[in-house]
Each structure stands twice: as structure tokens, then as C-alpha cells.
C-alpha positions in Angstrom: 0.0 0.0 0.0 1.1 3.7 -0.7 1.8 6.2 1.8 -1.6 7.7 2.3 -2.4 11.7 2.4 -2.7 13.5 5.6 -6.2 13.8 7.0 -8.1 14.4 10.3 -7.0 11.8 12.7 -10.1 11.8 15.5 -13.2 10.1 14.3 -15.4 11.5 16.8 -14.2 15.1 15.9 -15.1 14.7 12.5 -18.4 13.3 13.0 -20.0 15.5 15.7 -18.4 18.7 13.1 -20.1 16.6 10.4 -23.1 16.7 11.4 -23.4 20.3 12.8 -22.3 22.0 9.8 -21.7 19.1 6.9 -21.0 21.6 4.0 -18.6 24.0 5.7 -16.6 21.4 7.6 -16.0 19.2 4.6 -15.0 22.3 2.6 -12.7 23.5 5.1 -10.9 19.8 5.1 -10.4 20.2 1.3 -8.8 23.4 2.0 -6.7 22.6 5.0 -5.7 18.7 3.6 -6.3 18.6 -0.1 -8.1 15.8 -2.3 -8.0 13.2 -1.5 -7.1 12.9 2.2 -6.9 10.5 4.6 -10.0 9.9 7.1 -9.9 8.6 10.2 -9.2 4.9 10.0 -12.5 2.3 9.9 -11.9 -1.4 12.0 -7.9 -0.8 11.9 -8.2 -0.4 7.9 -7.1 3.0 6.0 -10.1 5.6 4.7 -9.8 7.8 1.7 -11.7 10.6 0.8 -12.1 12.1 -2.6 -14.1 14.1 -4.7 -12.2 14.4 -7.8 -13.2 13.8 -11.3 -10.8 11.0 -11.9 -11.1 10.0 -7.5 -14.7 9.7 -8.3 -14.6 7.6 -11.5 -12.0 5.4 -9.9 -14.5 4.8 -6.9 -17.7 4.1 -9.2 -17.1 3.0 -12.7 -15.7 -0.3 -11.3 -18.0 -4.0 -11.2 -20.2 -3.9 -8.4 -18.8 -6.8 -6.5 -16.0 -4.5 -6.0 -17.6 -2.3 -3.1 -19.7 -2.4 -0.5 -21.7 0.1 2.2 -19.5 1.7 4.5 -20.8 1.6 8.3 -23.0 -1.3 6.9 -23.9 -2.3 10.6 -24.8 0.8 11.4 -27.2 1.5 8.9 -28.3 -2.3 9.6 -29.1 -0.6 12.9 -31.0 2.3 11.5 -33.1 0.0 9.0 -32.8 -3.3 9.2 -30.3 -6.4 7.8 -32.5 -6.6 4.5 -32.1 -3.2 3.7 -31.1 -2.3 0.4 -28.4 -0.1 2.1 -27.6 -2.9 3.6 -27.4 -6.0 1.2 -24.2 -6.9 -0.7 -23.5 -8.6 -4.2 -25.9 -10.5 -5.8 -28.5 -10.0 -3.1 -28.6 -6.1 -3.4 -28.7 -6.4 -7.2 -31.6 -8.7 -7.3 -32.9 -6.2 -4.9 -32.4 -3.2 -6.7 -33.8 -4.8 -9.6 -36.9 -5.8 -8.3 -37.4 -2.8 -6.3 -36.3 -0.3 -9.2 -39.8 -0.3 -11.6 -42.0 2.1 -9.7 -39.1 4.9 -9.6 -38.7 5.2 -12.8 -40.4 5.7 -16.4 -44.0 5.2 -17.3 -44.3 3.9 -13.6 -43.4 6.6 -12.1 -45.0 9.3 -14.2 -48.2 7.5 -13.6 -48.0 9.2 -10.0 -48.0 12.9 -11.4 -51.1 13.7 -11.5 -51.6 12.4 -7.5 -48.3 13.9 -6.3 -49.8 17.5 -8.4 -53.8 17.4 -6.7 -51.3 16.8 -3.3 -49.5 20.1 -3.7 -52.3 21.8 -5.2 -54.3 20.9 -2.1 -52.0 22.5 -0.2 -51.5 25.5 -2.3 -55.4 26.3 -1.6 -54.5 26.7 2.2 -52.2 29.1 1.6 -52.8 33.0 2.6 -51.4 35.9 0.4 -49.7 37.7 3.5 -49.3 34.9 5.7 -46.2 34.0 7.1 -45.2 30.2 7.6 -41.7 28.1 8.1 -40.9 27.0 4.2 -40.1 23.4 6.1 -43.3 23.0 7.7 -45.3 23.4 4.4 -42.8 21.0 2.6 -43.4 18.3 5.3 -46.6 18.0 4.9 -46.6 18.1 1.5 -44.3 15.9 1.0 -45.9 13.4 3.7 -48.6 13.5 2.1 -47.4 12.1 -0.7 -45.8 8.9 0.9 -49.1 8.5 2.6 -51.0 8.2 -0.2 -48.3 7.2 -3.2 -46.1 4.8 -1.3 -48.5 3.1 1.8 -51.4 3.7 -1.0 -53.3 5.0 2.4 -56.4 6.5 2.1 -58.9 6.2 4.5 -59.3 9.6 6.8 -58.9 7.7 10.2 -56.0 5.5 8.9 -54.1 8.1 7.3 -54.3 10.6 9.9 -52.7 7.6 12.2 -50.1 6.9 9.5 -49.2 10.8 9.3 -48.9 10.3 13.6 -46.5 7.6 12.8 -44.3 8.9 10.3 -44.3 12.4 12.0 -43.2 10.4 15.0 -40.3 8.5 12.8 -39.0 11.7 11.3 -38.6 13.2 14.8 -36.7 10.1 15.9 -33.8 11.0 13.3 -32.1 13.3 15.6 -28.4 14.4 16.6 -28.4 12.0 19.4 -29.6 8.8 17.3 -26.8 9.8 14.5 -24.0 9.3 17.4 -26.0 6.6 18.9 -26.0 4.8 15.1 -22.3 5.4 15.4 -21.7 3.8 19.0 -23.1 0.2 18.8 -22.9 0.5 22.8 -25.2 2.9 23.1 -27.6 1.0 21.2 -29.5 0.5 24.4 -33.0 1.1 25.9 -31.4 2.9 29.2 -34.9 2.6 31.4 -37.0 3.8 28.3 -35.1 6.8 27.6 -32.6 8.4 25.4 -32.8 8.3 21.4 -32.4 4.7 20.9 -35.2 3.9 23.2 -37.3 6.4 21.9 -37.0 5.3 18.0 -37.3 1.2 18.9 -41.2 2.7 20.2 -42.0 4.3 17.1 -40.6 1.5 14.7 -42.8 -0.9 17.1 -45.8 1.1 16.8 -45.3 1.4 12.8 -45.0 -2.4 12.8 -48.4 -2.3 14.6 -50.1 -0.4 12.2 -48.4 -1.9 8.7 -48.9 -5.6 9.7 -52.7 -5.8 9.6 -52.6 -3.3 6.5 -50.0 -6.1 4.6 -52.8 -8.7 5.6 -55.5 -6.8 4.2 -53.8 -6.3 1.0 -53.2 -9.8 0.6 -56.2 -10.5 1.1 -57.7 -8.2 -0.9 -57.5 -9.2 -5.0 -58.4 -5.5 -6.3 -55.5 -4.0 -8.6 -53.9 -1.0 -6.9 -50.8 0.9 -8.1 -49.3 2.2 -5.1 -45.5 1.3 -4.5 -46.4 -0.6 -1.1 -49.3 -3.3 -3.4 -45.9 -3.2 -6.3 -43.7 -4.7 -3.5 -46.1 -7.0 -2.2 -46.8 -8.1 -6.0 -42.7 -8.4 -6.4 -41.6 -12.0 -6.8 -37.6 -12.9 -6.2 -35.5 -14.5 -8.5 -36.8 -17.8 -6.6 -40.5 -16.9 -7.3 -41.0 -16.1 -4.1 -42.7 -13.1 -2.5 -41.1 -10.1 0.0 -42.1 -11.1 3.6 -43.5 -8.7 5.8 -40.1 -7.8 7.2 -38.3 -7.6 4.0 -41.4 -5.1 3.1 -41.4 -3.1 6.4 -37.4 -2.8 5.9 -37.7 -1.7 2.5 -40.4 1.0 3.0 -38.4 2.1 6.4 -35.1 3.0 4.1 -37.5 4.7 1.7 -38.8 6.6 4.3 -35.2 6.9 6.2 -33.4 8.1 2.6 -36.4 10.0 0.9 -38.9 11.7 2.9 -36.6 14.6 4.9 -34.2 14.3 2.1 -37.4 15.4 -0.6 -38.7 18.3 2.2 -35.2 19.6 2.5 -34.3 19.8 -1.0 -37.8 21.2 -1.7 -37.4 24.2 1.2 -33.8 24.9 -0.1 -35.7 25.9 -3.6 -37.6 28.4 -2.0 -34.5 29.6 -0.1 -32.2 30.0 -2.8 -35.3 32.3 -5.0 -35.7 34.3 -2.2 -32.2 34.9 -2.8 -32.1 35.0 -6.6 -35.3 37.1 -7.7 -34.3 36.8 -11.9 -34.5 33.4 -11.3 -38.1 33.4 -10.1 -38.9 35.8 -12.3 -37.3 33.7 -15.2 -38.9 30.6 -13.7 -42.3 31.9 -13.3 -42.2 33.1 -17.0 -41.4 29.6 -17.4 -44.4 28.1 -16.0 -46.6 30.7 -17.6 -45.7 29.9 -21.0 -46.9 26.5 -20.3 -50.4 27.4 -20.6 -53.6 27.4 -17.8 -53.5 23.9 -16.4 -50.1 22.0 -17.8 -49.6 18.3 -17.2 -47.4 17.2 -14.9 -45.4 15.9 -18.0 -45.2 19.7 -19.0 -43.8 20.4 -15.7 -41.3 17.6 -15.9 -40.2 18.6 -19.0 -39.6 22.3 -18.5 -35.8 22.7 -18.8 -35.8 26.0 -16.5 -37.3 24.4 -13.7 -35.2 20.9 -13.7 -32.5 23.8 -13.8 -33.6 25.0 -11.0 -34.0 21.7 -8.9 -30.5 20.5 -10.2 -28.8 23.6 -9.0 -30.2 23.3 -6.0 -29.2 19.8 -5.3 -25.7 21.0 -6.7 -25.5 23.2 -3.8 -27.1 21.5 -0.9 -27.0 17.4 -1.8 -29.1 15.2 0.6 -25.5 13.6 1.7 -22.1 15.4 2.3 -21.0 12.6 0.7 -21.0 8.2 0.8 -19.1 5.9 2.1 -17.9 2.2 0.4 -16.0 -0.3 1.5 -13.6 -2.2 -0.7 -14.1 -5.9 -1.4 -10.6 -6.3 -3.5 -7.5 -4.0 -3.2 -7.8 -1.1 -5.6 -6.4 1.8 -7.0 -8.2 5.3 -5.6 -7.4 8.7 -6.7 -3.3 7.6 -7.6 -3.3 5.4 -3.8 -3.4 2.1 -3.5 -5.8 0.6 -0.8 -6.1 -2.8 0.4 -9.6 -5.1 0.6 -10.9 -3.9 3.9 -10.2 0.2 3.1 -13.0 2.8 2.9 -13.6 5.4 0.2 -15.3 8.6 1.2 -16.5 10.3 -2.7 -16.7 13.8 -1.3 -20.0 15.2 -2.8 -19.6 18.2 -1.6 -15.8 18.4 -2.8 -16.8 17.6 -6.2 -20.0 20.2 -6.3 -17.7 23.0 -5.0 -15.1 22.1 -7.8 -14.3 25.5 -9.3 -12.7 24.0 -13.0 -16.1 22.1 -13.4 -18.2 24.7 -12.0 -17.0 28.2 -12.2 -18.0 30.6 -8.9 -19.4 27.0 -6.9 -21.1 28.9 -4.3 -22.8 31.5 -6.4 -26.5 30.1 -7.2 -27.0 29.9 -11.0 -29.4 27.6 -12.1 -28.2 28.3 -16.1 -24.9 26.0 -15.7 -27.0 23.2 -16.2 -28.6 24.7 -19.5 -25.2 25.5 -20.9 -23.8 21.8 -20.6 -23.8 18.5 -19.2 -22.3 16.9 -16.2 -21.0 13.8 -16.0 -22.0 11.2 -12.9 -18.7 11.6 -11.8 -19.3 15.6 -11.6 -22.4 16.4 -10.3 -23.8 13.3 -8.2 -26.4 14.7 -5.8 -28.0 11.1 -5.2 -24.3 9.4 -5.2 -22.6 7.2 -7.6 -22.6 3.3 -8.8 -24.6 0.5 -8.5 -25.5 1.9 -5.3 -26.8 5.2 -6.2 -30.3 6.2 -4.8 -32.5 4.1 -6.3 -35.4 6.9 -5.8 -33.5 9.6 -7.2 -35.4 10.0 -10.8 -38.6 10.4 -8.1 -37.4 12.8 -6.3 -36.7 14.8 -8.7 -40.0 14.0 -10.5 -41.6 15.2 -6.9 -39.3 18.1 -7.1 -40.7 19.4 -10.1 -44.5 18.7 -10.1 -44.5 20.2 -6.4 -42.4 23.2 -6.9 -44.0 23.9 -10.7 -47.5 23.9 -9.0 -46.4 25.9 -5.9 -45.3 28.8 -8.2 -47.8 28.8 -10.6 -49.6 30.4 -7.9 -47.6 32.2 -5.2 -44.2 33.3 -4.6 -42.7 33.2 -1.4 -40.2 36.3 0.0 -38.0 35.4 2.8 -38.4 37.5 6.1 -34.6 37.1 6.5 -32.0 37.1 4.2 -29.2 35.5 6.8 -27.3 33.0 5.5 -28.6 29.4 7.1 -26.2 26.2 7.0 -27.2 23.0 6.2 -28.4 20.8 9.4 -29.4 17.3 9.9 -31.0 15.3 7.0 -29.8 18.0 4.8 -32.6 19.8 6.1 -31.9 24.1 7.0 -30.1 24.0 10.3 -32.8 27.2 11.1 -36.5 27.6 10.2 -36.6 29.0 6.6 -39.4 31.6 7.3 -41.2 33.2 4.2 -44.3 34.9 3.4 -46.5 34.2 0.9 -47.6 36.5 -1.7 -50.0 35.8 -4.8 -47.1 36.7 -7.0 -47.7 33.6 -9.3 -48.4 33.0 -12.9 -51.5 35.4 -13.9 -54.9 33.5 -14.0 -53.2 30.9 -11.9 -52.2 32.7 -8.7 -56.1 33.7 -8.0 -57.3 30.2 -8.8 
């Protein structure tokens, strides 16, 4: 093995900094160490991070056997051993395939038209003068639509108990379950207190209400097309169904990876036009041209708006960065690293990366008219075979929620402070704007 780089040498440093301010720290380690750099060191074994062109394409363009998740146990902890985070070689690619179909193409777009009457129920609430927190609003749209496009939920009484129990999940990812993840021995119930405790109750009282609605839909022979009936219509490669843990797993990663993720990359939107008004204004002139009531393919399609969303996700990605574990020694970013080693691909390096995006802090949606980026340059869902599997719908939901939001307000910030990124990629500080009916024409008063 090569000499490695120099790098930060505590672990616990670097996490707890990590998590309080994941964009600046990681920029200030580029700054002080280079790229790549060493990490602290994972079981005894050397950690790289990177988020160079050539770093990057060295970590991803390579077979999949080659890698694995790093921390696996403790995201095994978070969601469960059948997690697709989780899995390795052929038993997270037969997962990923067979969980892949309703994230992307026609099966996916068939959910436009629900995830647009969501947001447009919303959007009716919503009072010209009023001021609200941008991630409150984004929340509950947002929950909305896992309630009623993933669980397939809707009954009043058992969606309003399904919105308790995913409210109560979402609150359970806090600062103190991230280090408890982190430290297997804190992994304990402690009298029925502390965070671990805490989140064991809420995952229990989820079980209680999805296991008599699994039973129920076997039960019940009427076709449906939300993503929870899909899974339970899945067969393995064995002809075999998902069992109810495999499906409770499964759904809990979607909701670990994709609801706060999709709420804080929708409330970032509205933070960076409040900051940018020729880009709402070029937006909104946008959205007008596409007529009085556009389909959500119209939306999708709109090359200023996905603009938008990218740039956005350019700036504040739902991860920092991701972590793999090498299954063979390889060659990373001009090091050699042994079977055993992590790789860190530095999102945020590689986002910030001034010779593949000129002025990388400055907000300017029109990079992404003006060229392509390659997977190995702008990666806001990560890279690989393990990429997130729901990133074409999130940025599907992006679009149809954002493009039917401004069709009919605008939203001015009360503050224009800067606010750092916090847990779950979320805004470390309430985003608070009020609403005004600066929308599209006919649109805003409708």
C-alpha cells in the first residue's frame, strides 16, 4: 500500500463537526488537507476521501462486487439487515432490480397527477400575507405524498394515524440517534429513555399499524398501483414473495433516505429564489408559457425548472458525501488501498469544484442549460450501483410540487441571513417566508 495523504486523525471530531455543519466542515478539510485525504481509519483499515473527477470515477465506474456500504452495521441498525443499504453482491442487485420499476419511467409518471392534486391541495391553504416556516409546508406536502403514493393509504382515520406515525419517525432521526447509530454500545434502551429507546417505540408502533394493512392487502384481490401493493406483487428470483419484514425494511429505508431528504431539497428551492429574484422571475415566465393547467409531464419537461431543482441539489445534496467499502485492493485517486479500506466520494468536494463549476457557491441555475455533467461531476443522489434508487422520483416530486407551488404564489424570505445546512440535509434554522399571490397570472387567484 502507498503512503496515504494526511487527513483528520479523530473520528469523533469529525463526526460530531459533520453533522453540525456538513457543507462547511467538509469544505474546510479540502482546504486545510487537499483531495484526497486520509479519514480517520475504519476497524484498523485505511479511509480515503475524494471528490475528484478522476477520484470519483476510480470509486464508481468499477464492477459492483468491487464495493460495499461503508458503516454497513450501522445503517443495519437504523433499518434493518434486509435493507437495500444494507445488502451486498448478488443480493442487493436482485434487490435493486426488483425494487427499481416504480421509480422510474411510465411507472413513475403514472403518480404525477396524485403527487400535483397533493400540492395543489396545499397551495389552496395558503394565505397571500401569511407568514409560515418554508419546512413545515414542505413536510406536509411531502408526507402526504408517501401517505397516499407509497402506503397507498387513504382512508381519513388510517391516514391521519399513518401521518402520527411517520411524523413520530421523522422526529426520531435526531443528533443524538446519528451518534447513537455510530456507537453500537449505546444501542440501548437505558430505562425507556434516550434516542435509541425512543426510536425502537416508534418503529414498534409502525410495525403495529403496517402488519394488519400487509394482511389486508393480501387479502384483498383489487388491482392498486401504489408502491407498497408493487412490493407485495414483487416475486424474487426464486418466485417467491417479500415477507413482511423484507417489506417493512424496504419501506423504512425509503422513508429513512427519501422523505426529509425530498422536504429539504424542496425548502432549499424556496431559499435560494428568495435569494435570486431573476431566477423566479425567469422561472415563473417559465411556468406561464406552459399554458392554464399543464400536465405534470409539462412540468417535468420544462428545462428551467429541472435547472432549478439540479442547481439546488448541486448546492445542498441530501448527503455530504458516501461511504464504500472495498471488497478487493484497488487503486483510488493515484493510492493504492487494500480489501478492507473505505472510500469517502466527497459530494460536496466535487459540487464546489471550481474548474467544473465556475464561482461553486454562487446560485445559477443556467450552468445546467449551458452543458452536461458527467455522474462523476455532479452526483447529488451518489454514484454506482448503489446510487439512490429513488432519485429520478425525487426529482420527478421536485418538479411537479415546486412547478404547482409557483404557478400560484411566490414566497419572499423575512430574512436574508445565511442558514447552513443541518441534519438530514434539512436548514439548520427555520426558513421563514411569506406568501404572496405573485404567481403566474390566472393561476395565482385560482
Amino acid at each position: 500500500m502507498t503512503t496515504l495523504p494526511k487527513g483528520p486523525t479523530s473520528n469523533v471530531l469529525m463526526n460530531v463537526q459533520g453533522i453540525m455543519d456538513p457543507i462547511g466542515y467538509t469544505l474546510r478539510l479540502r482546504e486545510r488537507y487537499g483531495d484526497p485525504m486520509s479519514a480517520p481509519k475504519m476497524n484498523g483499515k485505511p479511509v480515503l476521501a475524494t471528490g475528484s473527477v478522476e477520484g470519483l470515477r476510480s470509486v464508481f465506474a468499477v464492477p459492483p462486487e468491487a464495493l460495499d456500504q461503508m458503516l454497513a452495521e450501522s445503517f443495519a441498525a437504523a433499518v434493518g439487515e434486509s435493507s437495500l443499504f444494507v445488502l451486498s453482491g448478488a443480493r442487493h442487485t436482485a434487490m435493486r432490480k426488483l425494487l427499481m420499476p416504480p421509480f422510474h419511467g411510465q411507472r413513475m409518471r403514472l403518480y404525477g397527477k396524485q403527487i400535483c392534486d397533493l400540492a395543489l391541495q396545499h397551495a389552496r391553504d395558503l394565505e397571500p400575507g401569511r407568514e409560515l416556516v418554508a419546512q413545515d409546508l414542505m413536510h406536509k406536502i411531502s408526507l402526504q405524498t408517501i401517505i397516499h403514493v407509497v402506503f397507498g393509504v387513504t382512508a381519513p382515520a388510517e391516514a391521519a394515524r399513518l401521518e402520527e406515525l411517520l411524523e413520530a419517525l421523522r422526529k426520531s432521526f435526531s443528533f443524538g440517534l446519528n451518534v447513537t447509530l455510530l456507537v453500537p454500545w449505546l444501542r440501548r434502551e437505558f430505562g425507556g429513555f434516550g434516542p435509541w429507546a425512543r426510536r425502537q417505540r416508534v418503529i414498534q408502533d409502525l410495525r403495529g399499524f403496517l402488519d394488519p394493512e400487509l394482511a389486508r392487502r393480501r387479502a384483498d384481490s383489487a388491482e392498486r398501483t401504489d408502491i407498497l401493493s408493487l412490493l407485495l406483487e414483487a416475486r424474487q428470483e426464486d418466485g417467491t414473495a417479500l415477507d413482511d419484514q423484507q417489506i417493512f425494511e424496504q419501506l423504512h429505508t425509503l422513508l429513512f433516505a427519501g422523505h426529509t431528504t425530498t422536504a429539504a431539497a424542496l425548502t432549499w428551492v424556496l431559499y435560494f429564489l428568495g435569494h435570486a429574484p431573476d431566477v423566479l422571475r425567469r422561472l415563473q415566465d417559465e411556468l406561464t408559457a406552459l399554458g392554464a393547467d399543464p400536465e405534470p409531464e409539462a412540468l417535468a419537461k420544462a428545462p428551467y425548472l429541472e435547472a432549478v431543482c439540479n442547481e439546488t441539489l448541486r448546492l445542498r445534496p441530501p448527503s455530504p458525501g458516501v461511504g464504500r467499502k472495498l471488497n478487493t485492493p484497488m487503486r483510488i485517486a493515484g493510492y493504492d488501498l487494500p480489501a478492507g479500506a473505505g472510500v469517502f466520494a466527497q459530494i460536496i468536494w466535487a459540487h464546489h469544484d471550481p474548474a467544473v463549476f465556475p464561482e461553486p457557491s454562487v446560485f445559477r441555475p443556467e450552468r445546467f442549460l449551458e452543458r452536461t455533467y458527467s455522474p462523476f461531476e455532479f452526483l447529488p443522489f451518489g454514484g454506482g450501483n448503489r446510487r439512490c434508487i429513488g432519485a429520478a422520483f425525487a426529482l420527478y416530486e421536485m418538479k411537479l410540487v415546486l412547478g404547482t407551488l409557483l404557478r400560484r404564489y411566490s414566497f419572499e424570505l423575512v430574512s436574508k441571513k445565511p442558514v447552513r445546512m443541518g441534519l438530514q440535509g434539512l436548514p439548520g434554522s427555520p426558513v421563514r417566508v411569506i406568501v404572496s399571490s405573485g404567481g403566474t397570472g390566472r393561476e395565482a387567484r385560482r
